[in-house]
Biopython code that builds the backbone (N, CA, C, O; Angstrom):
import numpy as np
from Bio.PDB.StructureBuilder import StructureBuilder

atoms = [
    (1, "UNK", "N", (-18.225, -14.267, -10.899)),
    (1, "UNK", "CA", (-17.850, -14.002, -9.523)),
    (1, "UNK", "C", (-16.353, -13.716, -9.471)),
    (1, "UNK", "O", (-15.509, -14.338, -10.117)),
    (2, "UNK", "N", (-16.062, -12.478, -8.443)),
    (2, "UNK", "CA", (-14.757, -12.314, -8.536)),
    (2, "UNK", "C", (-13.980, -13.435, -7.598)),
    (2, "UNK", "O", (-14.441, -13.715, -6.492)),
    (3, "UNK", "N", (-12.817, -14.040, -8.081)),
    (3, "UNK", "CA", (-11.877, -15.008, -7.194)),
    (3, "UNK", "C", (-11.095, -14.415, -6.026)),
    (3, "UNK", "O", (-10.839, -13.235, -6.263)),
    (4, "UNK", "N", (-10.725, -14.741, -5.089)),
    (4, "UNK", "CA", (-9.745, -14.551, -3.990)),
    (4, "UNK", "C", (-8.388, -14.179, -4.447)),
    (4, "UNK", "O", (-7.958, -15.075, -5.174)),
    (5, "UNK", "N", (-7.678, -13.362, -4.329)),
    (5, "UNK", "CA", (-6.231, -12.927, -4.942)),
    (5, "UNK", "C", (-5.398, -14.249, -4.565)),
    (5, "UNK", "O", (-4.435, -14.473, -5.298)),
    (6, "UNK", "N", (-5.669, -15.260, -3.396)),
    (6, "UNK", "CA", (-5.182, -16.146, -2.948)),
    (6, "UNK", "C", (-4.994, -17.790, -4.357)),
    (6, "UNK", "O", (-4.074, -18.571, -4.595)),
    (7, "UNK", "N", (-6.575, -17.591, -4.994)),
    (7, "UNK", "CA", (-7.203, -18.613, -5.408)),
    (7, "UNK", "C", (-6.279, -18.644, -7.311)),
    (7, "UNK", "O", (-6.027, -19.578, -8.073)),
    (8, "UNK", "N", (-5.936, -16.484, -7.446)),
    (8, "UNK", "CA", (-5.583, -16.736, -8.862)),
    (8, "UNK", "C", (-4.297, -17.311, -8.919)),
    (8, "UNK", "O", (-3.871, -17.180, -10.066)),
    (9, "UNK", "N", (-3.604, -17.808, -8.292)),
    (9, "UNK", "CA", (-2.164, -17.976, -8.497)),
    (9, "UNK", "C", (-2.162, -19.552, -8.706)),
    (9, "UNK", "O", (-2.156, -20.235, -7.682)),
    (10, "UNK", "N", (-2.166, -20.258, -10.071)),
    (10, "UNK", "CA", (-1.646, -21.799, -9.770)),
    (10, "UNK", "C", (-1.149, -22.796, -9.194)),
    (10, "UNK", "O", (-0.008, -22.968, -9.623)),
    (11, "UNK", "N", (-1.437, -23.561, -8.417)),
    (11, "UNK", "CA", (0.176, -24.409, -7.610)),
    (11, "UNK", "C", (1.313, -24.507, -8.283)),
    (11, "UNK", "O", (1.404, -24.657, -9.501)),
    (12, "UNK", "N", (2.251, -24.419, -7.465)),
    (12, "UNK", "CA", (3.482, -24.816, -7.951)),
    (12, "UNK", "C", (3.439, -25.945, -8.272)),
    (12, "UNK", "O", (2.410, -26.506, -7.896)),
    (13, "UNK", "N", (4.678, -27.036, -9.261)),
    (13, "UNK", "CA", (4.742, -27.783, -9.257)),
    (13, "UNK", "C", (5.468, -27.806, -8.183)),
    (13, "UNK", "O", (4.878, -28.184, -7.171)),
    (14, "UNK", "N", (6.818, -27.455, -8.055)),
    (14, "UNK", "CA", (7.803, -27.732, -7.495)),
    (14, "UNK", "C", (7.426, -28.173, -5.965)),
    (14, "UNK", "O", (6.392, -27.745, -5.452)),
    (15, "UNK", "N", (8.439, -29.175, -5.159)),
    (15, "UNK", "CA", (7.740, -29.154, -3.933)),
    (15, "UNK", "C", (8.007, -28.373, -3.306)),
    (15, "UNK", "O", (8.959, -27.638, -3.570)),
    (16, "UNK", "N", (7.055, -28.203, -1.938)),
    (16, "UNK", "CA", (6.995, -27.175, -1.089)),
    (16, "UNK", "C", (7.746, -27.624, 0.188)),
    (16, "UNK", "O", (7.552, -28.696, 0.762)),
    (17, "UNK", "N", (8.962, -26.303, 0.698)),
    (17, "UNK", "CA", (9.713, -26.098, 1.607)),
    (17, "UNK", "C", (8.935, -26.236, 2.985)),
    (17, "UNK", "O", (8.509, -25.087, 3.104)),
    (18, "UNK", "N", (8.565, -26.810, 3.904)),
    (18, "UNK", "CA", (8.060, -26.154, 5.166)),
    (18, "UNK", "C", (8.083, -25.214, 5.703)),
    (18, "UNK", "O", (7.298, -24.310, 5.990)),
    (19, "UNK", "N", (9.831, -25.645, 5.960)),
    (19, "UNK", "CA", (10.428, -23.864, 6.762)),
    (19, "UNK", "C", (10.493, -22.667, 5.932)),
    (19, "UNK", "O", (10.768, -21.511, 6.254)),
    (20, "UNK", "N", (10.166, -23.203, 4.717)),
    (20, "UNK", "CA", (10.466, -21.649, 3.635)),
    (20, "UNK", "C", (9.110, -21.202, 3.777)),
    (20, "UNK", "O", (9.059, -20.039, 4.177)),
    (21, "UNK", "N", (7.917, -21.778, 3.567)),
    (21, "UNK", "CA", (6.472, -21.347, 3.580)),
    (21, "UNK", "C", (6.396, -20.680, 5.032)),
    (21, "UNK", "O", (5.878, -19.568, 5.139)),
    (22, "UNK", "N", (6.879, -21.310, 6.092)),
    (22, "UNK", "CA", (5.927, -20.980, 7.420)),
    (22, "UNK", "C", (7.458, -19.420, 7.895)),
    (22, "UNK", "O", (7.502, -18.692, 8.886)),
    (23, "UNK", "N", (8.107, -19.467, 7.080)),
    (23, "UNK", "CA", (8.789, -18.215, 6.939)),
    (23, "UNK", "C", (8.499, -16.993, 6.547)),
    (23, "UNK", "O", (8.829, -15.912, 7.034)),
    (24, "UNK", "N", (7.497, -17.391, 5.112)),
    (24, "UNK", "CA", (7.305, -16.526, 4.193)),
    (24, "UNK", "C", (6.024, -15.678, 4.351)),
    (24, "UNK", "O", (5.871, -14.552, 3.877)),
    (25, "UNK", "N", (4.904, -16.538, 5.260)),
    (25, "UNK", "CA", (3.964, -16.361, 6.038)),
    (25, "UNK", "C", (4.280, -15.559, 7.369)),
    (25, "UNK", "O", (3.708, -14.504, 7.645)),
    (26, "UNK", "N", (4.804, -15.883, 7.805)),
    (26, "UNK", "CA", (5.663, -14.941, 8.982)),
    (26, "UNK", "C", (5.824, -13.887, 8.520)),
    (26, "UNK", "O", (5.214, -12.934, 9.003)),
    (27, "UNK", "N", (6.509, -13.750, 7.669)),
    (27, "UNK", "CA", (7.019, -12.645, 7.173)),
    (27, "UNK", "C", (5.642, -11.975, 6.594)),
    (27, "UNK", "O", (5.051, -11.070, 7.183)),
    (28, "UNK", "N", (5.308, -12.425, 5.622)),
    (28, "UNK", "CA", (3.603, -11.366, 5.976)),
    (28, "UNK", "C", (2.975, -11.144, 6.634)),
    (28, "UNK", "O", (2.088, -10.313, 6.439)),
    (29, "UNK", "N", (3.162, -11.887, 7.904)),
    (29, "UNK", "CA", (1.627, -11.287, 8.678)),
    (29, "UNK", "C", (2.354, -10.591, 9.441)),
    (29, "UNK", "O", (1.777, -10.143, 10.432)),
    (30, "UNK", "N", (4.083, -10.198, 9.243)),
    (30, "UNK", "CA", (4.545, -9.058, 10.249)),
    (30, "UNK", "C", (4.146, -7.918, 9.178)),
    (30, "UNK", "O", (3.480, -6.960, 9.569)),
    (31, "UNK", "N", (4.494, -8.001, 8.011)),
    (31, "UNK", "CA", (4.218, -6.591, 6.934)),
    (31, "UNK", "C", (2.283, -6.362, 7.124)),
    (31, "UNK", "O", (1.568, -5.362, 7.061)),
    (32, "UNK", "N", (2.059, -7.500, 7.316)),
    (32, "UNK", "CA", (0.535, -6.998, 7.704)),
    (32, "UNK", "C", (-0.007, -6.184, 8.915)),
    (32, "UNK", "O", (-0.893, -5.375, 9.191)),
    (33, "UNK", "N", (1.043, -6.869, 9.487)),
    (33, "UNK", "CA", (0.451, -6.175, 10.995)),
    (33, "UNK", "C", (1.027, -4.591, 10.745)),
    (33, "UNK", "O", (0.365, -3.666, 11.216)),
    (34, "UNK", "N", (2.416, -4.273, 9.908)),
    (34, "UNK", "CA", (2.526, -2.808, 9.907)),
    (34, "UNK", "C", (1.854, -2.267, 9.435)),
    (34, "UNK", "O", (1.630, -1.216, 10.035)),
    (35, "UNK", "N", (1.134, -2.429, 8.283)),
    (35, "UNK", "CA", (0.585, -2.240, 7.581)),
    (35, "UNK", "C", (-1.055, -1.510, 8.181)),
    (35, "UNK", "O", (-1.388, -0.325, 8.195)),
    (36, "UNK", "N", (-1.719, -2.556, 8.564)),
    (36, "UNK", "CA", (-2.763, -2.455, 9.387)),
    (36, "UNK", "C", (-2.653, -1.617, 10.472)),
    (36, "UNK", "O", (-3.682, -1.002, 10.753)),
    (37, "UNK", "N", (-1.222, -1.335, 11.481)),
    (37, "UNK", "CA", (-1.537, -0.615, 12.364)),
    (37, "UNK", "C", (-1.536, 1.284, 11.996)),
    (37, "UNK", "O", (-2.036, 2.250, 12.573)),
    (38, "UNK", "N", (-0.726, 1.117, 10.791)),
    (38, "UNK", "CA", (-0.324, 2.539, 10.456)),
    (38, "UNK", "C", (-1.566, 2.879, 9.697)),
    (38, "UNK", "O", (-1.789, 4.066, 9.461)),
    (39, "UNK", "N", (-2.322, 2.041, 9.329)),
    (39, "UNK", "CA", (-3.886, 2.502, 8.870)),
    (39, "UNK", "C", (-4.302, 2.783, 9.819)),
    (39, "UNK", "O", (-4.594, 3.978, 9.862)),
    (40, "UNK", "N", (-4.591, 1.989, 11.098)),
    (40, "UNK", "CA", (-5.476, 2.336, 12.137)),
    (40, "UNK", "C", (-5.156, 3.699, 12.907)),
    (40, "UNK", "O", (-5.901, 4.467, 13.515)),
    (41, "UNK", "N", (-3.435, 3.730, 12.602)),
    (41, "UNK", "CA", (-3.016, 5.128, 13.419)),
    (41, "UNK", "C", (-3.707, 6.838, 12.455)),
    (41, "UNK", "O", (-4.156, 7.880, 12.933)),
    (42, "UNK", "N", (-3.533, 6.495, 11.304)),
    (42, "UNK", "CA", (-4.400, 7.383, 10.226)),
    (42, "UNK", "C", (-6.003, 7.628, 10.561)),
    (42, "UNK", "O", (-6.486, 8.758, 10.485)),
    (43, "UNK", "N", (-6.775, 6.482, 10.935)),
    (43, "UNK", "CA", (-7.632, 6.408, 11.514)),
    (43, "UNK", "C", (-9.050, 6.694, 12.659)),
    (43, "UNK", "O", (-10.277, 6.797, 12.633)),
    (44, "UNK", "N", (-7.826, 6.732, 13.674)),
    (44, "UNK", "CA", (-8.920, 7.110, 14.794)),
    (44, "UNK", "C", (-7.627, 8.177, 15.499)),
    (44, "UNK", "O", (-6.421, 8.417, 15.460)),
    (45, "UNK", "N", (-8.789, 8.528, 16.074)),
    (45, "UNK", "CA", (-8.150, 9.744, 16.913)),
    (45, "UNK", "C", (-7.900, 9.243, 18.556)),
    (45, "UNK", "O", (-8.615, 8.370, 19.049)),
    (46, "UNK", "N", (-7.021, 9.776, 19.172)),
    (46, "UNK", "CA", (-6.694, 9.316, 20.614)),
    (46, "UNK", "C", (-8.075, 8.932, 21.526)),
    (46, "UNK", "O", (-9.066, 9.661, 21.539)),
    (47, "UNK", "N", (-7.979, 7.789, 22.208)),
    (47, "UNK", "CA", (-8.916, 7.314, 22.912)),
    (47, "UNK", "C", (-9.534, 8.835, 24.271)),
    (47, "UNK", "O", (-8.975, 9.480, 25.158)),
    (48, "UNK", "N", (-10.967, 8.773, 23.666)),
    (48, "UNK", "CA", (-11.812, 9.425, 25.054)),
    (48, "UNK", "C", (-11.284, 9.586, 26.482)),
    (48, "UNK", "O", (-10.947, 10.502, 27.231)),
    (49, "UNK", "N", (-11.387, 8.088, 26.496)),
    (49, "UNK", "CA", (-11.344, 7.917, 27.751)),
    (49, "UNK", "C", (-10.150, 7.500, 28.467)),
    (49, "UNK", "O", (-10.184, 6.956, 29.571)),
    (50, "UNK", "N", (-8.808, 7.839, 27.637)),
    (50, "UNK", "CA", (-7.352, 7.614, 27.999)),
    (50, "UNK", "C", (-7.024, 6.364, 28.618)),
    (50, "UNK", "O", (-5.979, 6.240, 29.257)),
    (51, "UNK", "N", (-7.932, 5.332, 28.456)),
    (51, "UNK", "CA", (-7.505, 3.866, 28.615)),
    (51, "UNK", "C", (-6.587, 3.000, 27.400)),
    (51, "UNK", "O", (-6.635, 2.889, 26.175)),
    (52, "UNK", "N", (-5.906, 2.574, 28.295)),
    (52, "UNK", "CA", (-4.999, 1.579, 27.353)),
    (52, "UNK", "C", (-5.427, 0.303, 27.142)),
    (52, "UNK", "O", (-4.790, -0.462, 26.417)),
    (53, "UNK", "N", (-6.526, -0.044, 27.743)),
    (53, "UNK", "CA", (-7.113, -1.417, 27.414)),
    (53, "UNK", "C", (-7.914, -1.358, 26.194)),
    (53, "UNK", "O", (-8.591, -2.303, 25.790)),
    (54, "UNK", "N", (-7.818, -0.205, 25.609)),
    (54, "UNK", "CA", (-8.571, 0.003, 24.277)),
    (54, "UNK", "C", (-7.257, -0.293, 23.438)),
    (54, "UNK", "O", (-7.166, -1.351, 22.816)),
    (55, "UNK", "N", (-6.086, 0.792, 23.423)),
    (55, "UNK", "CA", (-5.223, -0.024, 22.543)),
    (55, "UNK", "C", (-4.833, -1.168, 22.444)),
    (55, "UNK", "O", (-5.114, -1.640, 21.343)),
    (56, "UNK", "N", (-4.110, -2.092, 23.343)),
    (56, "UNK", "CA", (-4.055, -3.415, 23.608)),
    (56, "UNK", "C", (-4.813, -3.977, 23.045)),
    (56, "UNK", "O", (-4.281, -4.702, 22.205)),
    (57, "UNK", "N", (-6.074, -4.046, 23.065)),
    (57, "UNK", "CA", (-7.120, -4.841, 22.443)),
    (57, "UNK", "C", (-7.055, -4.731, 20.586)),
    (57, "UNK", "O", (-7.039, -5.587, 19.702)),
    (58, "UNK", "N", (-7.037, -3.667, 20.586)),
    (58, "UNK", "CA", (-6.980, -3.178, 18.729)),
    (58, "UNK", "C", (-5.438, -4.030, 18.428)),
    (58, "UNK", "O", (-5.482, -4.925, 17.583)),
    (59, "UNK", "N", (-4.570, -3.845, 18.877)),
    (59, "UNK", "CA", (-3.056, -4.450, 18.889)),
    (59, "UNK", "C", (-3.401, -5.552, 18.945)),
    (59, "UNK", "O", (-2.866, -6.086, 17.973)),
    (60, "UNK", "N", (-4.079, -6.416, 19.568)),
    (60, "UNK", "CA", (-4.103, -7.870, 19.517)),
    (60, "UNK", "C", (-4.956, -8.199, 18.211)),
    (60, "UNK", "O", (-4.556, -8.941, 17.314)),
    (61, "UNK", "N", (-6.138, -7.571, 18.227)),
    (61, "UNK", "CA", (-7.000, -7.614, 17.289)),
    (61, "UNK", "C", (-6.552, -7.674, 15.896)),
    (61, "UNK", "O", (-6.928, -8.516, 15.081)),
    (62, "UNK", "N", (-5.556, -6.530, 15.636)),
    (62, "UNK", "CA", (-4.741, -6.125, 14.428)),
    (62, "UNK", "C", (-3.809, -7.567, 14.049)),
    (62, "UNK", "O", (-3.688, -8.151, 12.971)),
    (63, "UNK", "N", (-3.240, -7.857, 15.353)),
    (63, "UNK", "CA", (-2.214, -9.102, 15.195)),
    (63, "UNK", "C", (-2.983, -10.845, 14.545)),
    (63, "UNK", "O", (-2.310, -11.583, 13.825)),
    (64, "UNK", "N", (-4.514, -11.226, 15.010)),
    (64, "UNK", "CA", (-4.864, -11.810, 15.014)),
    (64, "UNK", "C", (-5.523, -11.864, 13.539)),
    (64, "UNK", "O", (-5.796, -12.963, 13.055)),
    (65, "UNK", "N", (-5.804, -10.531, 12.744)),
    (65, "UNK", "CA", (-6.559, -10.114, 11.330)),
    (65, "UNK", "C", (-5.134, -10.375, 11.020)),
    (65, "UNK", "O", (-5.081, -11.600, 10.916)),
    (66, "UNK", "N", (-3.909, -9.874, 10.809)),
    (66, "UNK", "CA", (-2.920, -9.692, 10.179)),
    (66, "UNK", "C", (-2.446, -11.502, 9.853)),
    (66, "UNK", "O", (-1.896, -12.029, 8.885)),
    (67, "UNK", "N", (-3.013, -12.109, 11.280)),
    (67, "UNK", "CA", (-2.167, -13.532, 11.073)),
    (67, "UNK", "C", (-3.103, -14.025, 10.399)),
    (67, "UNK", "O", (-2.551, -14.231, 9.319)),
    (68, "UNK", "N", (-4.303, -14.404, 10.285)),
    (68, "UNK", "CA", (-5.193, -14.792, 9.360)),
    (68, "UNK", "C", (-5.256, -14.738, 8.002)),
    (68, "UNK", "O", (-5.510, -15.685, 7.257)),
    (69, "UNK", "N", (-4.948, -13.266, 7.598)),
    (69, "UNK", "CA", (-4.403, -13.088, 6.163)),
    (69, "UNK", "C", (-3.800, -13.420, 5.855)),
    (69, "UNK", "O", (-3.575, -13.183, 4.668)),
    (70, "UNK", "N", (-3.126, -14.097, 6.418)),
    (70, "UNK", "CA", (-1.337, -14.194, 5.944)),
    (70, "UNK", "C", (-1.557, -15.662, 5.894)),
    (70, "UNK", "O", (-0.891, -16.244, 5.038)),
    (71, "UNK", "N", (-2.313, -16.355, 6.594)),
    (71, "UNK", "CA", (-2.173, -17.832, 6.595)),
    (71, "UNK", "C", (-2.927, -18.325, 5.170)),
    (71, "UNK", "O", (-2.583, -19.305, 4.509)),
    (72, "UNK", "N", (-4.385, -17.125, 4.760)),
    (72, "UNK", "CA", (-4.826, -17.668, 3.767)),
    (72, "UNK", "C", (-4.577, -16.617, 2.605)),
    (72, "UNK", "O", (-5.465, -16.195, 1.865)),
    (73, "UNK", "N", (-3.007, -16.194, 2.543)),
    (73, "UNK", "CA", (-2.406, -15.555, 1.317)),
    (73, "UNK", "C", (-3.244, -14.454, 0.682)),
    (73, "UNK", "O", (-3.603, -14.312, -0.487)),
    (74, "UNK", "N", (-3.486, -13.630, 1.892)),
    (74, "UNK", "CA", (-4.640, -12.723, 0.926)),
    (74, "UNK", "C", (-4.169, -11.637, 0.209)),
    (74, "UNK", "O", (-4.788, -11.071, -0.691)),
    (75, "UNK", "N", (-2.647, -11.245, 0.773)),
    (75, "UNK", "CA", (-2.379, -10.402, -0.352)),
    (75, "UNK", "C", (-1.102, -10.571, -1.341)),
    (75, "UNK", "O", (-0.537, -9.721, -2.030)),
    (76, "UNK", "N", (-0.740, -12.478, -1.117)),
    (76, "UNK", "CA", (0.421, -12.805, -1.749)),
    (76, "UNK", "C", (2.357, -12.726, -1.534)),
    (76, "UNK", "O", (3.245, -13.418, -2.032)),
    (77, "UNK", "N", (2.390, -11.807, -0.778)),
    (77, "UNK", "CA", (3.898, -11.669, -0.244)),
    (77, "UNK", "C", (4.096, -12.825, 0.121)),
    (77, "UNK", "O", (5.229, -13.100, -0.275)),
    (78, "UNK", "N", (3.572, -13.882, 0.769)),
    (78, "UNK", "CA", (4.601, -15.511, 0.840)),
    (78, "UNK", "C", (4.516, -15.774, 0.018)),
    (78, "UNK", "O", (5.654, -15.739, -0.450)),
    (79, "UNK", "N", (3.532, -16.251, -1.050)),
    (79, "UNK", "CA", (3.608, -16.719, -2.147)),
    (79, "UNK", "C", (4.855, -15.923, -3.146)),
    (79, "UNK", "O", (5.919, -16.450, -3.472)),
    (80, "UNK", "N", (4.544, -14.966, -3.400)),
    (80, "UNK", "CA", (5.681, -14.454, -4.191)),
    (80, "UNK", "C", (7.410, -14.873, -3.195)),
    (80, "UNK", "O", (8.213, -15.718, -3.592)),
    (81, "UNK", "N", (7.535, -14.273, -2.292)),
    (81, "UNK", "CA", (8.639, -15.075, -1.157)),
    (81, "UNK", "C", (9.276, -16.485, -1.599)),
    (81, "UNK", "O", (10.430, -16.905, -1.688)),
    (82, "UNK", "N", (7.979, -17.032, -1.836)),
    (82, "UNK", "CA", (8.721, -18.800, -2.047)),
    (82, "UNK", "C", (9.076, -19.219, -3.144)),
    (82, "UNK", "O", (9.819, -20.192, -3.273)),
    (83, "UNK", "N", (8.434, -18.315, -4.430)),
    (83, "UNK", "CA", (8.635, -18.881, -5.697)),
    (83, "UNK", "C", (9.820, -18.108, -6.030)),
    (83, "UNK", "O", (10.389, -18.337, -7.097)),
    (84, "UNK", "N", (10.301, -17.120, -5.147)),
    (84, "UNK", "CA", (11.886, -16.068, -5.649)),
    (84, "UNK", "C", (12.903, -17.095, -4.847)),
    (84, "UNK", "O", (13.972, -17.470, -5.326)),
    (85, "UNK", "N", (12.483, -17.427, -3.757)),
    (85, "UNK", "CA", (13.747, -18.679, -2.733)),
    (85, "UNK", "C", (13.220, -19.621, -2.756)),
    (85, "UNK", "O", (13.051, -19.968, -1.588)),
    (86, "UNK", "N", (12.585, -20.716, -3.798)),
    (86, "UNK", "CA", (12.151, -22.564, -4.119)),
    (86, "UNK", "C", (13.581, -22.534, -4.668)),
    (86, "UNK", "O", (14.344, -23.391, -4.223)),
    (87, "UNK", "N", (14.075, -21.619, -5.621)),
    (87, "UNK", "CA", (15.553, -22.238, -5.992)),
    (87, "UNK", "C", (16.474, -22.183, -5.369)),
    (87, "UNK", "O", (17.036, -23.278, -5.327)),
    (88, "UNK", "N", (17.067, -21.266, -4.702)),
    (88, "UNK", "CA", (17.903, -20.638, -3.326)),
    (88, "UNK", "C", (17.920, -21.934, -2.018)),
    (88, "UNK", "O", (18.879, -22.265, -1.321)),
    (89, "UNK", "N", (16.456, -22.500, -2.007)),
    (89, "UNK", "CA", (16.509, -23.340, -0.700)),
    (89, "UNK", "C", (16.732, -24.949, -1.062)),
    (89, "UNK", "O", (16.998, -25.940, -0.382)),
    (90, "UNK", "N", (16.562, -24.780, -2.058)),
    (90, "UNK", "CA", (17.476, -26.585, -2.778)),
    (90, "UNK", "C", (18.773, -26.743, -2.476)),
    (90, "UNK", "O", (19.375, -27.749, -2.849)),
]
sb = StructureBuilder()
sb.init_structure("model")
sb.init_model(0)
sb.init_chain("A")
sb.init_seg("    ")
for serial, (resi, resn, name, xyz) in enumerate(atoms, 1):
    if name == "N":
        sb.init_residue(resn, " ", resi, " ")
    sb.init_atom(name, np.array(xyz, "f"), 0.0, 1.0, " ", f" {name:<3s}", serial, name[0])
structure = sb.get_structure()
């Protein structure tokens, strides 16, 4: 069975920062959310029916997938983040 990109990375020993993690997480699920929206803009073509309650919704939607990933490290940018600044934040 293939593992979670989250699952291959070992624990650190070292201990873990709070504010450096819930930073580093931040900081991905904003590169996620760009990420994700400039796919979605590649994507679909301008709404039918020229409502904006369709974008809004995808925008929240996007924000809510983006923060999720990011909380369970799915594509690693905090993780890598904390193990380049664990020494920097001592």
């Amino acid at each position: 069975m293939i593992q979670p990109v989250s699952s291959s990375h070992p624990p650190s020993a070292a201990p873990v920062n709070p504010e450096l993690r819930k930073a580093a997480i931040a900081f991905e699920a904003v590169m996620l959310r760009q990420l994700i929206g400039e796919m979605r803009k590649g994507a679909l073509a301008d709404d039918i029916y020229g409502s904006s309650a369709n974008s809004t919704y995808r925008e929240l939607a996007d924000a809510r997938t983006a923060d999720a990933l990011a909380q369970r490290g799915a594509i690693g940018i905090a993780a890598m983040i904390e193990r380049q600044l664990q020494g920097e934040a001592k």
